[in-house]
C-alpha positions in Angstrom: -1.3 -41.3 -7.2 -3.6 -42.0 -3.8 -0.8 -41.1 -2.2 0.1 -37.6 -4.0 -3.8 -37.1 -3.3 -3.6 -37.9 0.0 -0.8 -35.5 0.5 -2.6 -32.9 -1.1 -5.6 -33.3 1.2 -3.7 -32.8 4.5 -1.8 -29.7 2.9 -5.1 -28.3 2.3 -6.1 -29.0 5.7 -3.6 -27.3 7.5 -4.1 -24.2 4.6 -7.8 -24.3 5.8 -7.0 -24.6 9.9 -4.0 -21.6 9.3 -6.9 -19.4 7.7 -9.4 -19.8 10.2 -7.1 -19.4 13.0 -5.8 -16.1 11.6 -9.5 -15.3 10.8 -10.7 -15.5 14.4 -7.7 -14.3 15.9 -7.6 -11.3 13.8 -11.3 -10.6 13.1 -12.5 -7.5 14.8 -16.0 -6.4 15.3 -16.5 -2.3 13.7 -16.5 -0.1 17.0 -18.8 2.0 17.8 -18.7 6.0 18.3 -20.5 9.0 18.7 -20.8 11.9 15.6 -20.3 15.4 16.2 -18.3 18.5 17.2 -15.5 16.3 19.1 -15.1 14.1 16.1 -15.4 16.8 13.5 -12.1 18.7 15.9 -10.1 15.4 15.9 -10.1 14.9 12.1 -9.3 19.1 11.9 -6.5 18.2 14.1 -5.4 15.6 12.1 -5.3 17.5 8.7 -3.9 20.2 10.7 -0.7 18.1 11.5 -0.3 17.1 7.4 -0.3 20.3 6.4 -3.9 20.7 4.6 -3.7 24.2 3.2 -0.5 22.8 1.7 -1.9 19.5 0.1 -5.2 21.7 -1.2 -2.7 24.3 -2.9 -1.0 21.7 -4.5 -1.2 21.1 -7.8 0.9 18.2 -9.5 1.3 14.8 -7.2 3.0 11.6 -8.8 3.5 8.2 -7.4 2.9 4.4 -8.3 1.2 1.4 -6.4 3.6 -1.5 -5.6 5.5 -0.6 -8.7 3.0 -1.4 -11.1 0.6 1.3 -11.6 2.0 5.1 -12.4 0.5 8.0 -11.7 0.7 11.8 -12.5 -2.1 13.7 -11.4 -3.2 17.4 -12.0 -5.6 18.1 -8.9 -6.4 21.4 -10.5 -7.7 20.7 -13.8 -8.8 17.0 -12.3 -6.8 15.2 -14.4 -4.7 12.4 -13.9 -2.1 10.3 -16.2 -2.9 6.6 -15.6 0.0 4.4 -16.7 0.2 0.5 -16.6 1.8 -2.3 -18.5 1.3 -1.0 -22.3 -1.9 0.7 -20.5 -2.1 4.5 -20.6 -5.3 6.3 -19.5 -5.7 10.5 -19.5 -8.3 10.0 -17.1 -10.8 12.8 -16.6 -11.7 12.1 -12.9 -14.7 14.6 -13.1 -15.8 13.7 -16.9 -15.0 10.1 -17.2 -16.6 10.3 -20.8 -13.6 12.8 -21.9 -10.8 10.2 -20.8 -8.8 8.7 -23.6 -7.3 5.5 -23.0 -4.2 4.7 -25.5 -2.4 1.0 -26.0 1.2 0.6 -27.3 0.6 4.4 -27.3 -1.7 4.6 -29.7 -5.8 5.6 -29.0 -8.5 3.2 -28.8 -11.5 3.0 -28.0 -11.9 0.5 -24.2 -14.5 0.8 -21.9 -12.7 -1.9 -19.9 -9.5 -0.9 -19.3 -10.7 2.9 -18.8 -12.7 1.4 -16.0 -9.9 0.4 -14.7 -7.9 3.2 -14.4 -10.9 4.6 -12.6 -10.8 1.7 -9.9 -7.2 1.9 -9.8 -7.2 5.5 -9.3 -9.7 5.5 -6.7 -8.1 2.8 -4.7 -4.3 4.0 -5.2 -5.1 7.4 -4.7 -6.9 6.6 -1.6 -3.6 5.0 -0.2 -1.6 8.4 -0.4 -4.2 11.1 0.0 -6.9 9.2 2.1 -6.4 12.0 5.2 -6.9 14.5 3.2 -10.7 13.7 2.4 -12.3 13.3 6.0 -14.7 16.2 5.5 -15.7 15.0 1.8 -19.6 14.4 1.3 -20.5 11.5 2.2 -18.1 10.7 5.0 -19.1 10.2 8.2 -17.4 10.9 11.3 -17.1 9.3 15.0 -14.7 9.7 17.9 -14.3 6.4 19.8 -11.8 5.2 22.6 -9.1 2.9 21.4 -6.4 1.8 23.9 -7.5 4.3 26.1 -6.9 7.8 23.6 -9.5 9.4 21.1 -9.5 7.7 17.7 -11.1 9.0 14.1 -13.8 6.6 13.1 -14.3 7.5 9.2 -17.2 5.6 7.1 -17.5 6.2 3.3 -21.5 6.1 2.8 -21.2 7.2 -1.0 -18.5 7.6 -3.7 -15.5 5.7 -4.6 -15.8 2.0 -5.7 -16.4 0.8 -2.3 -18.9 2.4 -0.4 -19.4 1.5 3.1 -16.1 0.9 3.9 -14.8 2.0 7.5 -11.8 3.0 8.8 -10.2 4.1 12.2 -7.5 6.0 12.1 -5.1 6.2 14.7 -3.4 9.4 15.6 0.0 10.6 17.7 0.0 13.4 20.0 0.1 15.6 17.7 -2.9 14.2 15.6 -0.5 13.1 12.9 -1.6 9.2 11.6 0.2 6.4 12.5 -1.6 3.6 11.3 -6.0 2.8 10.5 -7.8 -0.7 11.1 -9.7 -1.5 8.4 -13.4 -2.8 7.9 -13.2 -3.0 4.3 -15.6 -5.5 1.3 -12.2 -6.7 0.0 -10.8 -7.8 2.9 -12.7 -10.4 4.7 -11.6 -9.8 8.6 -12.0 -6.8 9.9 -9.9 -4.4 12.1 -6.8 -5.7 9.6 -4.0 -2.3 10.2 -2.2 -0.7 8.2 0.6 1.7 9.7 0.9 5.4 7.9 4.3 6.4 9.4 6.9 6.9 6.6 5.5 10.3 5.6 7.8 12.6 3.3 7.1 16.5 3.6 7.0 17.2 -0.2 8.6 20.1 -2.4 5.1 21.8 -1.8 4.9 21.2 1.6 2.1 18.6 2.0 3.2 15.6 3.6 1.9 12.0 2.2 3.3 8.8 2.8 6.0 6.5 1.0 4.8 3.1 2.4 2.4 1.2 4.1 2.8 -2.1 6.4 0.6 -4.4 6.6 0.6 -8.3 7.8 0.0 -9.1 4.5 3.0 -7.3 3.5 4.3 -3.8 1.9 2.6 -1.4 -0.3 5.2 0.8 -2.0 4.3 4.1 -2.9 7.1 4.8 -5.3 9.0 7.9 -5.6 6.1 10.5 -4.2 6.4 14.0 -5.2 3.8 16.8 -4.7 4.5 20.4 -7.0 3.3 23.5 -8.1 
């Protein structure tokens, strides 16, 4: 038994000395940048090259998260179709209060599990349509140098389920994403990426990603599909 304990110490060691190596290799400090008219350009430019006036015309988009959470969601009438395990929420993202949240199909009555389609939807969505929202209130802009070419410094100051979160998204030539860093709550080192290059023009012509690699693995968006 010493022994098995004994083994189970050093593993926990090394677990520990892994972690903090990754930590302080990987942990980046949140850059600085400067707000205003050159900032506000480069994030036009960017939903210029995903098709903006496309994605806003839209009115149907479905996906899923990693295969377990399902979505169908009605931008125009601001309702989406929440759908998880024997889970189903008709959430009302304007008018929480007129969701209905059904089990095994049939209506009850769940504070809990309608909160979490709203964190789910918030956090999901974010990972397909996150582009799309730079000029939302409550965002806040910066242009910054990163490897020596003009990079989109967003922070969320309101909204969502994680305010204060930053991100800097890095653009192509053309002002198309190809990956953000991440200074996130959830995620404990920050400047973790995240690449945004398998991108699918959709039947209504915005353009939104299927996938998302990370060094933590893939996020799967599913079968994406944007219709009028």
């Amino acid at each position: 038994m010493k022994k098995l304990f004994k083994t189970l110490g050093i593993l926990l060691l090394i677990g520990a000395i892994i972690l903090a190596v990754f930590y302080f290799k990987n942990n980046e400090s949140l850059p600085t940048g400067k707000q205003g008219p050159k900032a506000d350009a480069l994030a036009t430019k960017m939903l210029e090259a995903l098709n903006y006036e496309a994605y806003k015309d839209t009115r149907f988009i479905e996906w899923s998260f990693r295969g377990k959470h399902f979505y169908k969601w009605d931008k125009q009438e601001n309702i989406v179709e929440v759908s998880w395990n024997t889970n189903k929420v008709i959430l009302h993202t304007k008018s929480p209060e007129k969701s209905v949240v059904l089990v095994n199909e049939k209506e009850v009555k769940n504070n809990e599990i309608l909160q979490k389609a709203i964190d789910y939807f918030n956090n999901d969505s974010f990972w397909l349509v996150a582009p799309y929202k730079v000029f939302e209130n409550g965002i806040e802009r910066r242009i910054i140098q990163y490897e020596g070419k003009d990079a989109l410094l967003i922070t969320y100051t309101t909204g969502g389920s994680t305010p204060g979160d930053s991100y800097l998204w890095i653009l192509d030539e053309n002002g198309r994403p190809t990956s953000y860093k991440m200074w996130v709550s959830i995620i404990p080192t920050g400047g973790m990426e995240a690449t945004w290059s398998d991108w699918v023009t959709t039947e209504s012509g915005a353009i939104l990603p299927t996938k998302h690699e990370m060094p933590v693995g893939t996020l799967d968006m599913g079968d994406v599909k944007a219709y009028n």
